[in-house]
MOPAC internal coordinates of N, CA, C and O (Angstrom, degrees):
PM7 1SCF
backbone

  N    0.0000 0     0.00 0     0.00 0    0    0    0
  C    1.4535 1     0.00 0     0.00 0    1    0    0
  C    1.5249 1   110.55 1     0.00 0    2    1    0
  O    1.2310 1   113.37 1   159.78 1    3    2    1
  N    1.0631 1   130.14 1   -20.22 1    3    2    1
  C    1.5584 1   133.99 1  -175.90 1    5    3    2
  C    1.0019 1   116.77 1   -75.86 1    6    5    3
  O    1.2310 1   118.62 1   124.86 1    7    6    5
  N    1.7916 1   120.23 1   -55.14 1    7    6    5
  C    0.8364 1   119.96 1   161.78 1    9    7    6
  C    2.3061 1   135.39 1   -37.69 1   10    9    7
  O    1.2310 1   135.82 1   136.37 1   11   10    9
  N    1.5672 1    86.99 1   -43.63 1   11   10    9
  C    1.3271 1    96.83 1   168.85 1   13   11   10
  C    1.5066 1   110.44 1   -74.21 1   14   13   11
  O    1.2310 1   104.80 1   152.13 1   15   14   13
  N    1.0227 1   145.70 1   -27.87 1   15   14   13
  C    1.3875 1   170.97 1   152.16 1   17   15   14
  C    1.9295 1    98.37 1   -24.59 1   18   17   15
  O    1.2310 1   129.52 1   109.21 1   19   18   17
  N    1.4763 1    99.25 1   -70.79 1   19   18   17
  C    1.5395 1   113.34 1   178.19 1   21   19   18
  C    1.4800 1   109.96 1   -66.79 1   22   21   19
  O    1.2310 1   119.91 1   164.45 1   23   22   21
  N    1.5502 1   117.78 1   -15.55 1   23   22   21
  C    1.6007 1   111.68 1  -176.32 1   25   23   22
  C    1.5429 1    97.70 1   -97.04 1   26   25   23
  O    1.2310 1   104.00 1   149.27 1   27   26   25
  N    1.0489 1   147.09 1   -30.73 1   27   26   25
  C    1.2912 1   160.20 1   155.87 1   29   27   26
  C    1.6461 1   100.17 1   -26.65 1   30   29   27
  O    1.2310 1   127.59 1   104.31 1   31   30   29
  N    1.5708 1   103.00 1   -75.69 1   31   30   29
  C    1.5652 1   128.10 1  -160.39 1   33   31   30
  C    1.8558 1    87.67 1   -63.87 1   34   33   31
  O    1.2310 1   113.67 1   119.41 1   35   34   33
  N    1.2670 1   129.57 1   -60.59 1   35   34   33
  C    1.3046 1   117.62 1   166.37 1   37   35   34
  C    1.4265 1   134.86 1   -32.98 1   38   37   35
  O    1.2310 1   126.06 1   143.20 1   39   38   37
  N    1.4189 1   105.95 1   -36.80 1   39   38   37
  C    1.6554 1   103.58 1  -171.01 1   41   39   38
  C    2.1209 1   102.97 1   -99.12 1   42   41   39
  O    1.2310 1   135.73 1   157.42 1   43   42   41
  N    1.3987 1    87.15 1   -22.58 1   43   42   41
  C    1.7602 1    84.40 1   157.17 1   45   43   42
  C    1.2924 1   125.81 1   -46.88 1   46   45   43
  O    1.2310 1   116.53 1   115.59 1   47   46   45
  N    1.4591 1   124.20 1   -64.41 1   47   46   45
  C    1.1233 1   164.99 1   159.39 1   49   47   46
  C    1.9262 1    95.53 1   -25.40 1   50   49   47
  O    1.2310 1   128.71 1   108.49 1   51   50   49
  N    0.8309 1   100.82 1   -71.51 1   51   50   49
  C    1.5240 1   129.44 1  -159.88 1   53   51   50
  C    1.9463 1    97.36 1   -66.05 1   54   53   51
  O    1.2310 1   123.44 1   116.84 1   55   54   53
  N    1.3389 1   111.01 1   -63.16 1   55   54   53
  C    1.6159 1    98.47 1   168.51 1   57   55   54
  C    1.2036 1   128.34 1   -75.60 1   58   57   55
  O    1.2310 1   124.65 1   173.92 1   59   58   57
  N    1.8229 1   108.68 1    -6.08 1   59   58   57
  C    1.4630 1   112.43 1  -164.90 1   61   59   58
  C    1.8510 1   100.52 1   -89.69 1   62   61   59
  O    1.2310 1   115.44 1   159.56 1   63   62   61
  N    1.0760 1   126.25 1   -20.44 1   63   62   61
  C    1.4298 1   150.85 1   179.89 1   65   63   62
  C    1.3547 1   117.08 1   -87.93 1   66   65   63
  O    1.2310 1   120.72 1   141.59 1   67   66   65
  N    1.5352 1   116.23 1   -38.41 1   67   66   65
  C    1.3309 1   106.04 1   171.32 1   69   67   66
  C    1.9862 1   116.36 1   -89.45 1   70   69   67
  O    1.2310 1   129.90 1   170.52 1   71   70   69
  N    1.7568 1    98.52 1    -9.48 1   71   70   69
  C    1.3381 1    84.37 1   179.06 1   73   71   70
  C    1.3770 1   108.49 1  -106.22 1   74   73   71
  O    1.2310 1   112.87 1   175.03 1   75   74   73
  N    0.8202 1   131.07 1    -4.97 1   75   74   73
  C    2.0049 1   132.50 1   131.19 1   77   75   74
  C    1.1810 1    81.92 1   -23.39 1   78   77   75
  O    1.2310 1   115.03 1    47.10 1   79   78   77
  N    1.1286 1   127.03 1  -132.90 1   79   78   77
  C    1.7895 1   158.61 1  -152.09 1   81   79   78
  C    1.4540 1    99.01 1    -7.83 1   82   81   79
  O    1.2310 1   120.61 1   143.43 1   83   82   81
  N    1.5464 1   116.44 1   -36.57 1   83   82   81
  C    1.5443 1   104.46 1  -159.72 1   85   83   82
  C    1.7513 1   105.18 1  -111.61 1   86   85   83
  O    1.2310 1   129.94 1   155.64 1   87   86   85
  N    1.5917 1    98.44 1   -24.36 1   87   86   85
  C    1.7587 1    83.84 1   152.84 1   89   87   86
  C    1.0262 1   128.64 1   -78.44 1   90   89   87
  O    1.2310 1   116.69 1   178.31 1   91   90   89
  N    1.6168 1   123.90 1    -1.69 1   91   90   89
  C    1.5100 1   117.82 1   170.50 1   93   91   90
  C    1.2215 1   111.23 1   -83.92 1   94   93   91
  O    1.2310 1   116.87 1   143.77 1   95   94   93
  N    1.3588 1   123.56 1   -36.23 1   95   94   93
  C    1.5271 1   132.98 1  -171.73 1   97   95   94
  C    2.1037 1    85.47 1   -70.26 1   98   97   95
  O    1.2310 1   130.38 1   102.78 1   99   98   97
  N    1.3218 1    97.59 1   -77.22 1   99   98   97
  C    2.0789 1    93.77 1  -155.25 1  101   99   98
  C    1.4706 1   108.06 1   -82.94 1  102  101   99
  O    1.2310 1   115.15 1   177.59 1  103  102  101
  N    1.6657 1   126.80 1    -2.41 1  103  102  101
  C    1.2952 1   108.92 1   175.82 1  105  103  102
  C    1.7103 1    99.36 1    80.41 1  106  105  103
  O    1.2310 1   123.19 1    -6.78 1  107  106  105
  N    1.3095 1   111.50 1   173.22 1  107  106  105
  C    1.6617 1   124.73 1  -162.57 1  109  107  106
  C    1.6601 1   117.40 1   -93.26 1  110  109  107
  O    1.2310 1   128.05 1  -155.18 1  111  110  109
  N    1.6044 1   102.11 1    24.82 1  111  110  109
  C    1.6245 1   105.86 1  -162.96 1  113  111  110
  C    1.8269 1    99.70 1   -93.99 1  114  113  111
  O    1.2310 1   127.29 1  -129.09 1  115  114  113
  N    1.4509 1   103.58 1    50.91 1  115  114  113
  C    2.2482 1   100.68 1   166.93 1  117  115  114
  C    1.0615 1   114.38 1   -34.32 1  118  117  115
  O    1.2310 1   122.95 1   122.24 1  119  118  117
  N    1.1069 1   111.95 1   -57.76 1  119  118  117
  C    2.0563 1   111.28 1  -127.51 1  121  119  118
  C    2.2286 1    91.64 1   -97.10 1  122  121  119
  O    1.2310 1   121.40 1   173.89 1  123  122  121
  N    1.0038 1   114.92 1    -6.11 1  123  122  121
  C    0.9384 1   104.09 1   169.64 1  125  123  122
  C    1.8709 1   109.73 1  -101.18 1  126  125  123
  O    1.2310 1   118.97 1   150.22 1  127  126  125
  N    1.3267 1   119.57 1   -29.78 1  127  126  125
  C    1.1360 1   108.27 1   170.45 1  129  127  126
  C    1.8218 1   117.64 1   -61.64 1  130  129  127
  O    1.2310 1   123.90 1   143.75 1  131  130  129
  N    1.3920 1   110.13 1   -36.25 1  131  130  129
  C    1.3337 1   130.35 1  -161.74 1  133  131  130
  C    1.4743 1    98.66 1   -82.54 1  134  133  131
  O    1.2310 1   116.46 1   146.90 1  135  134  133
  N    1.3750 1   124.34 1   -33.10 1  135  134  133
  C    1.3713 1   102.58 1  -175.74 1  137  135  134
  C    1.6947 1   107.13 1   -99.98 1  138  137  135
  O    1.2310 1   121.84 1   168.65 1  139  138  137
  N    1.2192 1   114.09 1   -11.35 1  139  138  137
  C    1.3866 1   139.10 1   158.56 1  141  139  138
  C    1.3832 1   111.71 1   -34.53 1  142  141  139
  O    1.2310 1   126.71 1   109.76 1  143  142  141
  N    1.1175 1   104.70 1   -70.24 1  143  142  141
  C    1.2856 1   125.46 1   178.84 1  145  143  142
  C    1.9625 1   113.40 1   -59.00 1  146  145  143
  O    1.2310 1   134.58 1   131.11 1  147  146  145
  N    1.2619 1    89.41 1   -48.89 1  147  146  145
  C    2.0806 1    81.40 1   163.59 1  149  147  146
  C    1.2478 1   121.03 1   -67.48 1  150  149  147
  O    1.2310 1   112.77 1   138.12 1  151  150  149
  N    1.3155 1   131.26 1   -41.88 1  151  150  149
  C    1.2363 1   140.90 1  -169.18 1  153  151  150
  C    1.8609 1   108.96 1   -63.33 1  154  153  151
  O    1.2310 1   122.81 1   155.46 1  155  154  153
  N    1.2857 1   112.22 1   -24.54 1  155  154  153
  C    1.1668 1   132.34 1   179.35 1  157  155  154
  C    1.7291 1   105.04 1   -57.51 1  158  157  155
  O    1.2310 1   127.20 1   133.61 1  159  158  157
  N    1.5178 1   103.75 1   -46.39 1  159  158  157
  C    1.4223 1   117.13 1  -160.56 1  161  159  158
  C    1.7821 1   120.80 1    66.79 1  162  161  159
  O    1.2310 1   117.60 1  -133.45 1  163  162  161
  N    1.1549 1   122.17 1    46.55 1  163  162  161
  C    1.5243 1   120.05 1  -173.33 1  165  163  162
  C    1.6996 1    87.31 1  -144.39 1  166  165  163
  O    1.2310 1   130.04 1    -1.78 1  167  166  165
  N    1.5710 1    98.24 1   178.22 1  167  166  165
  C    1.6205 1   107.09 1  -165.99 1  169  167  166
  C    1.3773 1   111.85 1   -74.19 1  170  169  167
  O    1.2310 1   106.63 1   174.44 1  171  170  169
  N    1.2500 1   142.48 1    -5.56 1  171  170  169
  C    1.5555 1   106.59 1   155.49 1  173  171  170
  C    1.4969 1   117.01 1   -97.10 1  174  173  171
  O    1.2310 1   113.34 1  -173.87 1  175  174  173
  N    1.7811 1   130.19 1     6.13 1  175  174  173
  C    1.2443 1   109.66 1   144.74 1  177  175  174
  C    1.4592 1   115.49 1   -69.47 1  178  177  175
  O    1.2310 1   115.48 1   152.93 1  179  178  177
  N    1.1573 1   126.18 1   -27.07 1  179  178  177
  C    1.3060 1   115.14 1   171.45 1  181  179  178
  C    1.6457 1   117.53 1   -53.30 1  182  181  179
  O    1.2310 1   134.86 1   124.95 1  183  182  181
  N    0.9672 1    88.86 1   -55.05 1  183  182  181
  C    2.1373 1    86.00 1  -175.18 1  185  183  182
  C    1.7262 1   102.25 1   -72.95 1  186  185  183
  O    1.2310 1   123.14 1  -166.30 1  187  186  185
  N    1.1883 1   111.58 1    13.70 1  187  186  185
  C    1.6849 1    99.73 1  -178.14 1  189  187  186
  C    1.9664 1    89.99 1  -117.76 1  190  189  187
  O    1.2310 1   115.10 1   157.71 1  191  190  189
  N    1.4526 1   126.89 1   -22.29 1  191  190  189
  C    1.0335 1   129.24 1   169.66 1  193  191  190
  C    2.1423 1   106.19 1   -85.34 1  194  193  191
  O    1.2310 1   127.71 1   151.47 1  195  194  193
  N    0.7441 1   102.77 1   -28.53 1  195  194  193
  C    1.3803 1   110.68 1   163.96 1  197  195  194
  C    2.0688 1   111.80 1   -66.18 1  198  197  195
  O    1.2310 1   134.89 1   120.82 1  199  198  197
  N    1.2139 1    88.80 1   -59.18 1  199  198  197
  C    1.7052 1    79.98 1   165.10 1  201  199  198
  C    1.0206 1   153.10 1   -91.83 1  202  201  199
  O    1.2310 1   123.00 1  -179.17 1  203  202  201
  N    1.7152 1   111.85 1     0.83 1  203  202  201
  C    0.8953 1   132.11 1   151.31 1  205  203  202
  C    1.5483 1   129.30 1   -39.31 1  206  205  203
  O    1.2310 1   126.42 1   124.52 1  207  206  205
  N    1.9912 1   105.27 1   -55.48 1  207  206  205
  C    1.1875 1   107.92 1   171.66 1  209  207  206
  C    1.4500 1   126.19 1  -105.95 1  210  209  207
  O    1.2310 1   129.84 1  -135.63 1  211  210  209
  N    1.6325 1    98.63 1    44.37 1  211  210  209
  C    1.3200 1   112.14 1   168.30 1  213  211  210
  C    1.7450 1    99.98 1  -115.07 1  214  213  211
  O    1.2310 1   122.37 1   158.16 1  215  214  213
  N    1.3708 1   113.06 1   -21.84 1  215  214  213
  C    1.3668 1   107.73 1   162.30 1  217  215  214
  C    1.7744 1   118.47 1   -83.86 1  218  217  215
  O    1.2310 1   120.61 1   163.08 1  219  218  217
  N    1.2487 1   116.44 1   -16.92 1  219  218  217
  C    1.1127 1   125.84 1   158.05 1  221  219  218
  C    1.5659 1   120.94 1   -46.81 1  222  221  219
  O    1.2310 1   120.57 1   113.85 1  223  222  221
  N    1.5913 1   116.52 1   -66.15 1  223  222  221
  C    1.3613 1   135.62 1   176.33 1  225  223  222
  C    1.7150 1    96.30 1   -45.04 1  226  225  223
  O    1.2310 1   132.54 1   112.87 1  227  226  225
  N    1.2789 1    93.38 1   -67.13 1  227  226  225
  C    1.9005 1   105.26 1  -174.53 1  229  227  226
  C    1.6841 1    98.17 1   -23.53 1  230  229  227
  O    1.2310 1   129.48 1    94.65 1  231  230  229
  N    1.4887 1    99.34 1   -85.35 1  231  230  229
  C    1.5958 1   107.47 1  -170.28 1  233  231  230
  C    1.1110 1   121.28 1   -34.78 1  234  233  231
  O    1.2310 1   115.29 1   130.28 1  235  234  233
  N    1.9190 1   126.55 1   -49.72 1  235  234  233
  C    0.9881 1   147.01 1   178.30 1  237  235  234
  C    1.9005 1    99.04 1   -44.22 1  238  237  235
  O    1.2310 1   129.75 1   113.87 1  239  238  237
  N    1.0765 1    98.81 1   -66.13 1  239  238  237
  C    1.9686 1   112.99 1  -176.31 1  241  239  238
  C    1.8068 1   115.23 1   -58.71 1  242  241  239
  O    1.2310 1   133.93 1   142.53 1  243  242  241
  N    1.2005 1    90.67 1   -37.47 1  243  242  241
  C    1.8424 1    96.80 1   179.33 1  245  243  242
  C    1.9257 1    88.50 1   -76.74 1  246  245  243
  O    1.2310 1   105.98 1   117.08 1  247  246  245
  N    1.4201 1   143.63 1   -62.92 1  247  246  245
  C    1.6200 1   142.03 1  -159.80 1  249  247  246
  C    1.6802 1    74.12 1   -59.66 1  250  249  247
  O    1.2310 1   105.72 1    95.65 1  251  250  249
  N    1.1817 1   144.08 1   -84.35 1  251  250  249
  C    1.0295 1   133.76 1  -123.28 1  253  251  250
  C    2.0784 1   123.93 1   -82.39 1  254  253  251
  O    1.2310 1   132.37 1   158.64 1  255  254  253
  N    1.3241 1    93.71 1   -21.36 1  255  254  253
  C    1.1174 1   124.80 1   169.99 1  257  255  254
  C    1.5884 1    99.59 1   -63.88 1  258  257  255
  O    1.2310 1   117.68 1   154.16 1  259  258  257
  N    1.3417 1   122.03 1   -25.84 1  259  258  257
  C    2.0613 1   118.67 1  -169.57 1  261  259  258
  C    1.5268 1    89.73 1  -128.53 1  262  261  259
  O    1.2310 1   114.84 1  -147.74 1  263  262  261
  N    1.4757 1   127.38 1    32.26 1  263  262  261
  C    1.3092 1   142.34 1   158.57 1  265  263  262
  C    1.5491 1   117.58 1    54.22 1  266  265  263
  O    1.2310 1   130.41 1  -151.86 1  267  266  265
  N    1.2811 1    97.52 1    28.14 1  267  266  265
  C    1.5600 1   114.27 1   164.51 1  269  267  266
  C    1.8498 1   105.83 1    96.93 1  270  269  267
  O    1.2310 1   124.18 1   173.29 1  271  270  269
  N    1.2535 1   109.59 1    -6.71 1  271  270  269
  C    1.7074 1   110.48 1  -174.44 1  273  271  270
  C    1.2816 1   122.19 1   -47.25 1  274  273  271
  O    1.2310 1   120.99 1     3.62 1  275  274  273
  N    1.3250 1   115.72 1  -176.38 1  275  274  273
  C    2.0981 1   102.08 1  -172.83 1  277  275  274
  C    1.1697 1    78.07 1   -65.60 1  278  277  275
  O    1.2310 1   112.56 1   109.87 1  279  278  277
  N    1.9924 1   131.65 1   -70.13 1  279  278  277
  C    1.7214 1   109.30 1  -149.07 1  281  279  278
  C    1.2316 1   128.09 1   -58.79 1  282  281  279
  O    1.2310 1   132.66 1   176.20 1  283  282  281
  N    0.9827 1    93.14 1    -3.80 1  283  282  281
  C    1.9090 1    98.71 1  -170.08 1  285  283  282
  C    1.5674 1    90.31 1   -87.33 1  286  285  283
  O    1.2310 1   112.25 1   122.12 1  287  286  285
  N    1.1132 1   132.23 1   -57.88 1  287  286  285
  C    1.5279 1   146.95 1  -166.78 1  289  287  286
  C    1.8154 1    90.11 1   -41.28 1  290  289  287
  O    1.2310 1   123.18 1   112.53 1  291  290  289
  N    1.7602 1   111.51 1   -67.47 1  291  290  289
  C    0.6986 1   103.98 1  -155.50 1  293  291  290
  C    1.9585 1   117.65 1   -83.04 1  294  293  291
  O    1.2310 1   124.18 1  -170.22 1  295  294  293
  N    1.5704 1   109.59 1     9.78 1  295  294  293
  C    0.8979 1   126.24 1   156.74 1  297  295  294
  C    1.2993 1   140.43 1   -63.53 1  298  297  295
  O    1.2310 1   129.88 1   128.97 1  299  298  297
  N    1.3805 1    98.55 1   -51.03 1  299  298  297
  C    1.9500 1   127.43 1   143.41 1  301  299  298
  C    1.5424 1    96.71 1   -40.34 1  302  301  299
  O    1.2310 1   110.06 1   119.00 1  303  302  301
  N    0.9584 1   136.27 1   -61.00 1  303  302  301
  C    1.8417 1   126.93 1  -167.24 1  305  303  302
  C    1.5654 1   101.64 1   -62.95 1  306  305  303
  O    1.2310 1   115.79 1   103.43 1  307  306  305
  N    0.7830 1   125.61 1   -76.57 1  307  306  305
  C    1.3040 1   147.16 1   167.73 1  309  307  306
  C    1.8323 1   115.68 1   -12.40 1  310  309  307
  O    1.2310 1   130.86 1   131.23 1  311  310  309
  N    1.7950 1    96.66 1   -48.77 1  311  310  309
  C    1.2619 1    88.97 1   178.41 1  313  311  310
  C    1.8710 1   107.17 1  -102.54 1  314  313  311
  O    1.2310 1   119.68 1  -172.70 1  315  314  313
  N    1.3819 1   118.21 1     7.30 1  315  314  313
  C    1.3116 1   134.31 1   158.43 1  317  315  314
  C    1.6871 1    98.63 1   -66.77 1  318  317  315
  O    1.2310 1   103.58 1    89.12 1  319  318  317
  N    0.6285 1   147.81 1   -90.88 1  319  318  317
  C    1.7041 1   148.33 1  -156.71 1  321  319  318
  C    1.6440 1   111.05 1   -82.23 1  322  321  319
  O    1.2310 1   119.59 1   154.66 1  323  322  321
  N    1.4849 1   118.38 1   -25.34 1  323  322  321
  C    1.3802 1   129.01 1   155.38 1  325  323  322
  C    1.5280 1   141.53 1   -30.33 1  326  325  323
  O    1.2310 1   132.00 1   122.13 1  327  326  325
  N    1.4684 1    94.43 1   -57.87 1  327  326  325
  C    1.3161 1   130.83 1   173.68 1  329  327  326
  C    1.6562 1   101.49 1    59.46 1  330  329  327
  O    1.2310 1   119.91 1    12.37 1  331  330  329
  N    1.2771 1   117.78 1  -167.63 1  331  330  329
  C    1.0228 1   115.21 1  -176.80 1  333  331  330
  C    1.3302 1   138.00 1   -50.14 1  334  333  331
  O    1.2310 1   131.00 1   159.18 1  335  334  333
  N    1.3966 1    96.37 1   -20.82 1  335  334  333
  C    1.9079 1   117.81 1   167.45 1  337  335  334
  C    1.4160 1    82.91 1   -55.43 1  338  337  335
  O    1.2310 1   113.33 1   104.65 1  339  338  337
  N    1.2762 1   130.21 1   -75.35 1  339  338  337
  C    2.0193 1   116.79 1  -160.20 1  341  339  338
  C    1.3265 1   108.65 1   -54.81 1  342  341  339
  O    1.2310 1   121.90 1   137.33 1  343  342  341
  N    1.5331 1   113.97 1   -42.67 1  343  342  341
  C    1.3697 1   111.31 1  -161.76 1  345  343  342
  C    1.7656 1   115.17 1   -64.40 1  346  345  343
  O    1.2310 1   123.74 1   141.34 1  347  346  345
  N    1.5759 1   110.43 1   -38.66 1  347  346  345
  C    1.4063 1   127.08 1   175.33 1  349  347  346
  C    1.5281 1   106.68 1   -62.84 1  350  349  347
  O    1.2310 1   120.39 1   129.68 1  351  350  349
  N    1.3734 1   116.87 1   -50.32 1  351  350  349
  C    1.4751 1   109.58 1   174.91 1  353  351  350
  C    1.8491 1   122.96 1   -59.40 1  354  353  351
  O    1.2310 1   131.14 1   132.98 1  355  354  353
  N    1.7258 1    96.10 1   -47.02 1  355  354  353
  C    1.9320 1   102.07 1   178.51 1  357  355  354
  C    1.5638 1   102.12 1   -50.50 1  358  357  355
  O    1.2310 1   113.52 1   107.18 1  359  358  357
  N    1.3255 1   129.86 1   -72.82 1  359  358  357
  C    1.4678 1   133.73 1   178.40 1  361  359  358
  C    1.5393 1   112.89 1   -37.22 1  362  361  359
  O    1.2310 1   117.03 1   135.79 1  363  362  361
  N    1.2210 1   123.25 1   -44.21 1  363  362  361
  C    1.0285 1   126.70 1  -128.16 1  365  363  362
  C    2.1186 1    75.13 1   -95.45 1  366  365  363
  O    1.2310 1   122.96 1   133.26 1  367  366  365
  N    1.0590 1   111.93 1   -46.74 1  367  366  365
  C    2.0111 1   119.70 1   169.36 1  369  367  366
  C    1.1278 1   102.26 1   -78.40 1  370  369  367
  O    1.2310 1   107.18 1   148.66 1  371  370  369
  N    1.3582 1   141.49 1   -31.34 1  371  370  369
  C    1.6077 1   130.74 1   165.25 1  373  371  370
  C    1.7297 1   115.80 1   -58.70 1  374  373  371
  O    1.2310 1   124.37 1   128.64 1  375  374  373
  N    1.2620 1   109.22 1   -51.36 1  375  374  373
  C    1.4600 1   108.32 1   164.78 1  377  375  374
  C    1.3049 1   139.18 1   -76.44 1  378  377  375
  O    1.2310 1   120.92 1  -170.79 1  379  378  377
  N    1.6814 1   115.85 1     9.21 1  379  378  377
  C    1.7548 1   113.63 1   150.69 1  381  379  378
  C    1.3671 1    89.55 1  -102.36 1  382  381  379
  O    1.2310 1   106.78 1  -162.78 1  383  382  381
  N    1.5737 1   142.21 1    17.22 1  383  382  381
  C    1.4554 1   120.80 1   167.93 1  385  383  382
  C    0.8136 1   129.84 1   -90.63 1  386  385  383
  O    1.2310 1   126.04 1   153.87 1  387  386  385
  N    1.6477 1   105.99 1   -26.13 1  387  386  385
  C    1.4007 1    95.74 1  -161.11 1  389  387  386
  C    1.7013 1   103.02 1  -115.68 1  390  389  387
  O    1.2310 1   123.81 1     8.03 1  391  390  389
  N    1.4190 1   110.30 1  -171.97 1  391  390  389
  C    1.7412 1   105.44 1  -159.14 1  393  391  390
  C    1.5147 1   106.84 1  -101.59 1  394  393  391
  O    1.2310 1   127.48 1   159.89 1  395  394  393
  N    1.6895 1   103.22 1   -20.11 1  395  394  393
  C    1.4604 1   117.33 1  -170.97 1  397  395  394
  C    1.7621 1   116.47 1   -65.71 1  398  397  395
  O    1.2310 1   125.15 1    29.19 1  399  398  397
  N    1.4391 1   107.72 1  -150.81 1  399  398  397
  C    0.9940 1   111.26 1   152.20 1  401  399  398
  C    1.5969 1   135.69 1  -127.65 1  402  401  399
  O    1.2310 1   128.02 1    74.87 1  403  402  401
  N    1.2708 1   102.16 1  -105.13 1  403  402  401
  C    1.6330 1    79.35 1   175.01 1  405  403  402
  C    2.0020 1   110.12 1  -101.56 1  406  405  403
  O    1.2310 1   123.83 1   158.66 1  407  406  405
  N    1.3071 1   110.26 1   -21.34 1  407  406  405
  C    1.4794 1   112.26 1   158.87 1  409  407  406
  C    1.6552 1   111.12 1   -42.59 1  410  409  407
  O    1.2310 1   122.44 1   142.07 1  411  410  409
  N    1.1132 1   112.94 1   -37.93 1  411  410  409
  C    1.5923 1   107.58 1  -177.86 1  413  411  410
  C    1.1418 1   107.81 1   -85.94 1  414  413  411
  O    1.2310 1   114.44 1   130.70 1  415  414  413
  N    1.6748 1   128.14 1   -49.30 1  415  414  413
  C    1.1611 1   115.89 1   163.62 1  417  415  414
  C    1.4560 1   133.75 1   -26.93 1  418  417  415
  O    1.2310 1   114.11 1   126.46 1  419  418  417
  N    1.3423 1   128.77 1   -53.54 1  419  418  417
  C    1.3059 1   149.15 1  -162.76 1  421  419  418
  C    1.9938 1    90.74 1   -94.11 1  422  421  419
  O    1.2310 1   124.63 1   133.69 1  423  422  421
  N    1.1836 1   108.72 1   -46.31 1  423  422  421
  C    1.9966 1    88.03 1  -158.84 1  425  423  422
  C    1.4229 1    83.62 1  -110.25 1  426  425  423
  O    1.2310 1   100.67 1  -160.00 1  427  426  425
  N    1.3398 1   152.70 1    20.00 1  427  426  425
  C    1.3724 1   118.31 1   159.56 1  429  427  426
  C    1.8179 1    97.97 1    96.16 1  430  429  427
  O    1.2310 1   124.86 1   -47.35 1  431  430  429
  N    1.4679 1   108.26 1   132.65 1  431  430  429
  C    1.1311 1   111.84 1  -176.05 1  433  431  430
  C    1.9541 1   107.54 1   -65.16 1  434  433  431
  O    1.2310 1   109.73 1  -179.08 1  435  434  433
  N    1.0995 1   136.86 1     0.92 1  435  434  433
  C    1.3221 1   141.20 1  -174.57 1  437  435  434
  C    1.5599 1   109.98 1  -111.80 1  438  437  435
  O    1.2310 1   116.86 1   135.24 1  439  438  437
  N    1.3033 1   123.57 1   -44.76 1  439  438  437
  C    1.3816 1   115.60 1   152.86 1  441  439  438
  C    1.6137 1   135.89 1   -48.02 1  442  441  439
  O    1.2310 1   129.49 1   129.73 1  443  442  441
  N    1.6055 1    99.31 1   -50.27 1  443  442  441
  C    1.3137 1   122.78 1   178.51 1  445  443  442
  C    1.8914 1    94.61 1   -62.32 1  446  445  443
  O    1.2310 1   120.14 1   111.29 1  447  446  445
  N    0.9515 1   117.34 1   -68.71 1  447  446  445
  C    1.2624 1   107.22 1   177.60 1  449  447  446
  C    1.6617 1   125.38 1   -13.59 1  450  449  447
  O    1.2310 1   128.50 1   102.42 1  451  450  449
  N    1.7154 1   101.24 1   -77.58 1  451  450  449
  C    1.4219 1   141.33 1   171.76 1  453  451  450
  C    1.5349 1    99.17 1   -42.02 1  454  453  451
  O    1.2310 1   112.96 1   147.64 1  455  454  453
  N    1.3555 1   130.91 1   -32.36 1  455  454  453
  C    1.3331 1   123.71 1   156.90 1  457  455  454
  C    1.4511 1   137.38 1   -66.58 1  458  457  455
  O    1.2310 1   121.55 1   133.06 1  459  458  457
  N    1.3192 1   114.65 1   -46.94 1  459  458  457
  C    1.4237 1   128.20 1   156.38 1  461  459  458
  C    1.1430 1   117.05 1   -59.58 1  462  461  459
  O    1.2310 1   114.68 1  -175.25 1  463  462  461
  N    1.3037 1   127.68 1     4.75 1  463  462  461
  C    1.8486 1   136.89 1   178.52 1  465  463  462
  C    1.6122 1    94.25 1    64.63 1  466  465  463
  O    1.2310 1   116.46 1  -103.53 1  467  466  465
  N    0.7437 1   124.33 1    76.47 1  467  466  465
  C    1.8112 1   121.57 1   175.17 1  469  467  466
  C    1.8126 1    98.27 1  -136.95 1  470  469  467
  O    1.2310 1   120.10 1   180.00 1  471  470  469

């Protein structure tokens, strides 16, 4: 787990540094470059429609993982517009929380349970 721990803490690091650099350079204007870029129909709307519903899945997995509750719901939002900056940080405090391993990590200390027959 540490190791994943340090790959986590790396890619924090790693998007938190490059998006410094590029909100200083272009300022806070995304959603028009990003949907810009689909509307175009060529390959970087593709990888921005490609990641879109990989932040989709994300959100979907973080709400469902806290069994759909408001925090979880609003956890799912969070890691929808978050992106991997949320996702590296949620894991990254989910995994000094919890006691399990990575079954708990991924399904929630009540699933993970329900797996081990407990």
């Amino acid at each position: 787990m540490s190791k994943f721990r340090v790959f986590l803490a790396v890619l924090w690091i790693a998007i938190a540094g490059y998006t410094a650099v590029v909100v200083a350079t272009h300022g806070l204007n995304l959603l028009p470059v990003f949907f810009g870029d689909m509307t175009r129909m060529a390959w970087p709307g593709q990888f921005n429609l490609d990641f879109m519903c990989m932040l989709l899945l994300s959100g979907l997995w973080v709400s469902w993982r806290h069994h759909f509750c408001a925090a979880g719901l609003l956890l799912g939002v969070l890691a929808v517009f978050g992106g991997a900056f949320f996702l590296s940080t949620y894991l990254l405090v989910i995994s000094h929380r919890l006691s399990g391993g990575m079954a708990e990590l991924l399904l929630g200390k009540t699933r993970a349970a329900r797996l081990d027959g407990n």
